[in-house]
N, C-alpha and C positions, 0 to 999 in steps of 0.2 A: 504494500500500500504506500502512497504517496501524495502528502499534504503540503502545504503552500503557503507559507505565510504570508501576508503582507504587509508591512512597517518592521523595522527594528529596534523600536525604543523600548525604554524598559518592560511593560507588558508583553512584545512581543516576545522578548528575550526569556521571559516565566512561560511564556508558552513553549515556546523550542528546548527551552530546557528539559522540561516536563514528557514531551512531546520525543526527544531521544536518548534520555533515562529511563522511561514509565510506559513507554507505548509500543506498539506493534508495528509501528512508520518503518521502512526500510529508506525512503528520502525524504526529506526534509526544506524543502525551500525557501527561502528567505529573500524577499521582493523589497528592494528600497530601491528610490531614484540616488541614497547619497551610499557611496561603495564605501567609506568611511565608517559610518554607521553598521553597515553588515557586518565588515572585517572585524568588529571590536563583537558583536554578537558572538561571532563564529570562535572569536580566541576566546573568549568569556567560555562557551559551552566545551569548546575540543573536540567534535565528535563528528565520523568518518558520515556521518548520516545527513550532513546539512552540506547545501548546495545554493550556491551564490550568484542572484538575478538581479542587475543594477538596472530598475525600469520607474518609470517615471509613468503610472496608471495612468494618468489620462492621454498618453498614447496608446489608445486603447490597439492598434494593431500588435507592436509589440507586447505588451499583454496578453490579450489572447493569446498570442503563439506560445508564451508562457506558459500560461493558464491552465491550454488545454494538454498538457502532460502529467495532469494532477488529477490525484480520484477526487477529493477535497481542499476546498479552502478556509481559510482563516484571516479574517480580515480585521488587524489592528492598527487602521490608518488614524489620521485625528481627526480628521475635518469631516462633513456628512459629503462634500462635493466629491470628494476618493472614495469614500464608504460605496455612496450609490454608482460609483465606477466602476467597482470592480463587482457590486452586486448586478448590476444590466448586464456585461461581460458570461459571468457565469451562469447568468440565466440563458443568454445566447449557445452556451458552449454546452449546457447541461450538465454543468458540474457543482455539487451541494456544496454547502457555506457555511460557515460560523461565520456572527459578527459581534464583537463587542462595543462598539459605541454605543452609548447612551441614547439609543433611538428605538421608535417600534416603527420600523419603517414602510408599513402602512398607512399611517400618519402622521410625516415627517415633522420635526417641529415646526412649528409658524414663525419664531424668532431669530434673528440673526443664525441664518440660513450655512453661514460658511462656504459661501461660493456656490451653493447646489440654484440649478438651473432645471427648471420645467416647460416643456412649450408651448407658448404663446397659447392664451386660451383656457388651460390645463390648470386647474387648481393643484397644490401639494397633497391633497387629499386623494384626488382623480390618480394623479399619480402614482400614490403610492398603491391605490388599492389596483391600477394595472401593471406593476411590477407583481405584485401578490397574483392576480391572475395570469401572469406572464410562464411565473415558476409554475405555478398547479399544469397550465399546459403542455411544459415543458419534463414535468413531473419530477421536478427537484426538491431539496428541502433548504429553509434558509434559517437556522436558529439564530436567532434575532437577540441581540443585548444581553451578551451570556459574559457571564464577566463575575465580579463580586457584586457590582450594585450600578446597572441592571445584572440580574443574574444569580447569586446563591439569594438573593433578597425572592426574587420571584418564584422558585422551582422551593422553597420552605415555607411561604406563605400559599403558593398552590397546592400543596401536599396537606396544607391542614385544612383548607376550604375545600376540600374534595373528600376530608372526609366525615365534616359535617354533614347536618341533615339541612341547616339553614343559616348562611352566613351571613354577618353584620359590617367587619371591619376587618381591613387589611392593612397595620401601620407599619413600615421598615425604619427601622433606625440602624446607620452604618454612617462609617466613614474610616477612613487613615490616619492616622494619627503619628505624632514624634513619641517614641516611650517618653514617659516621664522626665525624666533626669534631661532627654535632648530640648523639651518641651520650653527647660526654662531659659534655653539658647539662644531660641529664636524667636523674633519679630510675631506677635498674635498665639503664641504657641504652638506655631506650625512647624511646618520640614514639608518640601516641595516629594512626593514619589510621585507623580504622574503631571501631565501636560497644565501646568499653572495657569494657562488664557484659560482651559477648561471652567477651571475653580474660581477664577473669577467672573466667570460667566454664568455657570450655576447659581453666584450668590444675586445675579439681577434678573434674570427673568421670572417668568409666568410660564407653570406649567400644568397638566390640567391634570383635575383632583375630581374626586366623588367627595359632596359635603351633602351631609343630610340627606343622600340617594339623589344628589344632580350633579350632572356636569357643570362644573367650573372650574375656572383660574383664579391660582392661588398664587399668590405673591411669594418670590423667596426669601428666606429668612426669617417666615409668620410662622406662627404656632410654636412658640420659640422655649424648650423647657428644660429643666432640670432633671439629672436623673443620678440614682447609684449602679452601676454594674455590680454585681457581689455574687457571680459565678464563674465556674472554672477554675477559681483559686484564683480569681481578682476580687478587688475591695476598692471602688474608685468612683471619684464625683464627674459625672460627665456635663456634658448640655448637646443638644442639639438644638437644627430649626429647618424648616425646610425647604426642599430645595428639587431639582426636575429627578426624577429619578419614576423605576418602575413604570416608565411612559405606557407601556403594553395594558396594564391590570384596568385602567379605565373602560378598555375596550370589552375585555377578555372578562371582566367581570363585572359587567355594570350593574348586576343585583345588590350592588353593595351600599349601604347608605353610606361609607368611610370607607376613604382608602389614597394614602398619599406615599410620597417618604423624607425622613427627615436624615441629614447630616452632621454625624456626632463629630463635638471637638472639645477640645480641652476647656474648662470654663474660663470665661473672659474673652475668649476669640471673637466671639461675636458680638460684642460689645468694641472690640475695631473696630472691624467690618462693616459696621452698623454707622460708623463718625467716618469712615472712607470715604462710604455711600453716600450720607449725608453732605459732604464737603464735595463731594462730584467724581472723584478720584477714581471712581467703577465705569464712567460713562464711556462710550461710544462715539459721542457726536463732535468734530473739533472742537479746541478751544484755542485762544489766539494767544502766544507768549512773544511779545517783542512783535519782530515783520513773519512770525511762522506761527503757523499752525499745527498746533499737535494732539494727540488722542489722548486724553485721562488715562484712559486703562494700561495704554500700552506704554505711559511715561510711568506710570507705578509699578508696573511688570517688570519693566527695564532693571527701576530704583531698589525694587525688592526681593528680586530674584537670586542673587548672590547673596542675601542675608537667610534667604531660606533653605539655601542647599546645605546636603545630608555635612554636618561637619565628622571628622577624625572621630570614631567613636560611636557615631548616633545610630541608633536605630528604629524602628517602625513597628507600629500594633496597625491590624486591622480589628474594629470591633463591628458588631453586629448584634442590635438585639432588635426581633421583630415579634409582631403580636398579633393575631388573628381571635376573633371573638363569633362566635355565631348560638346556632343551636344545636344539640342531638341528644336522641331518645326524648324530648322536648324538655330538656333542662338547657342550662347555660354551659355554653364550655367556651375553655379559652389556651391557645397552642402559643407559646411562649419557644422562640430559638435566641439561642445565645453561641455567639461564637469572640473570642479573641489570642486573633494570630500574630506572632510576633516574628521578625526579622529569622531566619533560618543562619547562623554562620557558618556551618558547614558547608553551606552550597552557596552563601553570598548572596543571594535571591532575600530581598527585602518582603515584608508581608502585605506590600499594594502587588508585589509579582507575583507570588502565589497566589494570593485570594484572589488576581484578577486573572493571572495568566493560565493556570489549572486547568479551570473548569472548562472554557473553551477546547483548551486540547482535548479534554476526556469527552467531549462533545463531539469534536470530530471523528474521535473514533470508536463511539455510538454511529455515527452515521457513516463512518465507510465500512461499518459490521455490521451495516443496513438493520439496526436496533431504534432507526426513527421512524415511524412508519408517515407521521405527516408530511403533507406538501402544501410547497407554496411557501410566504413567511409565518413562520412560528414562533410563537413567544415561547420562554423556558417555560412559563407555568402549565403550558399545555404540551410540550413536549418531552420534558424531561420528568418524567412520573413514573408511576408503580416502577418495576424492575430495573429502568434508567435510572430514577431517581435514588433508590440504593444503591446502583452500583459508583452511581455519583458522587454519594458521601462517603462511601467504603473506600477507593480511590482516594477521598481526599485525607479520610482517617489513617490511610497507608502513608502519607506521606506530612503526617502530623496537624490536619487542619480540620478541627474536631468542630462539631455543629450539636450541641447540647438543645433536646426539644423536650419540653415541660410540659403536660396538657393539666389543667384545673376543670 
């Protein structure tokens, strides 16, 4: 068998690791436009299994010719205009997909689009639901936002609403975090593990929520609360608030009177965040300094970005705690997961690589052992169930990344 990455930053790299330590893959591919980037993957991992494609997706010729020597893909680009590049690509060639960006790309986000383009006419809506009819004809599968969040949040909140009698609410709490000790290093009590425009992007838009059984948009950074972890042999004051995530459960479960998800961080962080915002410093829209014009976001990204990376020493938690409420046998029940992953240093692989990079790979190879039987795009919650969804966690318990579930 033979999978295909696409991007090689750090995510990517939790994949391919995972991917030629853990799995059945005989090739391995790895698709970036910068050969820089690969080269340092490739020496990171060492292994005769990874195969080196310097392409730039949106020539989509050379792609394809790529492409089509792959049973599966994997697509860990950053922007939605790559994502859905190399998803039309694969839909053309008939080859199944993982994606993990933060999309359900059915219904792409409405907000700062990141370059994706539709035609003339063509709502993002239109569109996405004829990429979903594109693959069903094509008779592919496209697991959709599979990652840690979107992704272990969606396939542990769908495993408990699936096995109620009557579901209520679906809330995720996750996020990345600096451990402790790096926490107090840096700027907000952060440490940058994954794409920083992301995380500043997350914290301004509108993403859409189930409130009191209706669709709406929720502001990010609302619902903004306190909390303890005090499982797995942690004792810790957290906070979240929230932010776009679980894009799919709106669709996929709109019985639901609640259902969003929040992003945990250390307390205080969003009490920044929150005077950033306030002060403009998150915006998008020029602003005039002297004879130039420049972006808020992108003079802060600039400003902050080196005070947030990983210093000498620091290391990474991923946490997770999610809660589902419904009915069965007509009483109340309520499914409680809790996870918190921390930095691995045997393998160097931080706990945003794991928890994000993982489960994708063990997803692809659920579906080149034809273990998916849907088509078309699928969200985790619908795809990765009964027997996938055990061997999903059993996999992850193999390689240290324990998913504690409580039911009341």
């Amino acid at each position: 068998m033979k999978a295909l990455i696409f991007g090689a930053g750090k995510q990517a790299e939790g994949c391919a690791w995972y991917l030629a330590n853990k799995s059945d893959f005989e090739t391995i591919g790895i698709a970036s436009r910068t050969e820089a980037t690969i080269d340092r993957l490739m020496e990171f991992i060492d292994s005769d299994k990874l195969v080196k494609h310097v392409v730039d997706v949106t020539d989509r010729v050379k792609t394809r010719a790529i492409m089509e020597k792959y049973d599966v893909g994997i697509n860990a680009l950053p922007t939605r205009k790559t994502s859905y590049t190399t998803l039309e690509i694969a839909i053309d060639l008939g080859i199944d997909m993982v994606d993990m960006i933060e999309e359900y790309h059915r219904r792409p986000d409405l907000y700062e689009k990141e370059g994706l383009e539709v035609s003339e006419g063509m709502s993002v809506e239109e569109y996405g639901e004829l990429l979903h009819k594109r693959a069903i004809e094509t008779g592919i599968t496209i697991v959709d936002g599979m990652g840690f969040a979107p992704g272990l949040t969606n396939i542990t909140l769908g495993k408990a609403l699936r096995d109620m009698d009557k579901s209520v609410s679906a809330i995720a709490r996750c996020g990345g975090i600096p451990d402790k000790k790096a926490a107090q290093r840096h700027p907000l009590k952060y440490m940058i593990t994954w794409a920083f425009d992301h995380v500043l992007r997350e914290y301004m838009i509108k993403s859409s929520a189930l409130i009191e059984g209706e669709l709406k948009e929720i502001q990010a950074l609302s619902k903004h609360e306190k909390f303890r972890f005090d499982k797995l042999g942690v004792d810790e004051e957290l906070e979240c608030a929230v932010t776009p995530g679980m894009p799919s459960f709106v669709y996929t479960r709109p019985e639901l009177q609640e259902t969003y998800e929040k992003t945990v961080r250390w307390p205080g962080h969003y009490d920044g965040i929150k005077t950033l915002k306030e002060c403009g410093m998150l915006d998008t829209l020029p602003a005039t300094v002297g004879d130039k014009q420049v972006i808020p976001r992108e003079v802060l990204a600039a400003v902050i970005t080196p005070k947030l990376k990983p210093k000498e020493g620091d290391t990474d938690v991923c946490v997770m705690w999610n809660t589902a409420k419904g009915e069965k046998n007509g009483e109340e029940i309520r499914y409680d997961y809790y996870m918190w992953d921390r930095e691995d240093t045997d393998t160097g692989l931080t706990a945003m690589q794991r928890t994000t990079g993982f489960p994708p790979a063990i997803a692809a190879e659920l579906l080149a052992n034809g273990k998916i039987p849907e088509k078309g795009i699928a969200a985790p919650e619908d795809c990765i169930k009964g027997s996938n969804y055990q061997e999903m966690l059993e996999r992850l318990e193999d390689v240290g990344i324990e998913i504690l579930e409580k039911i009341n």
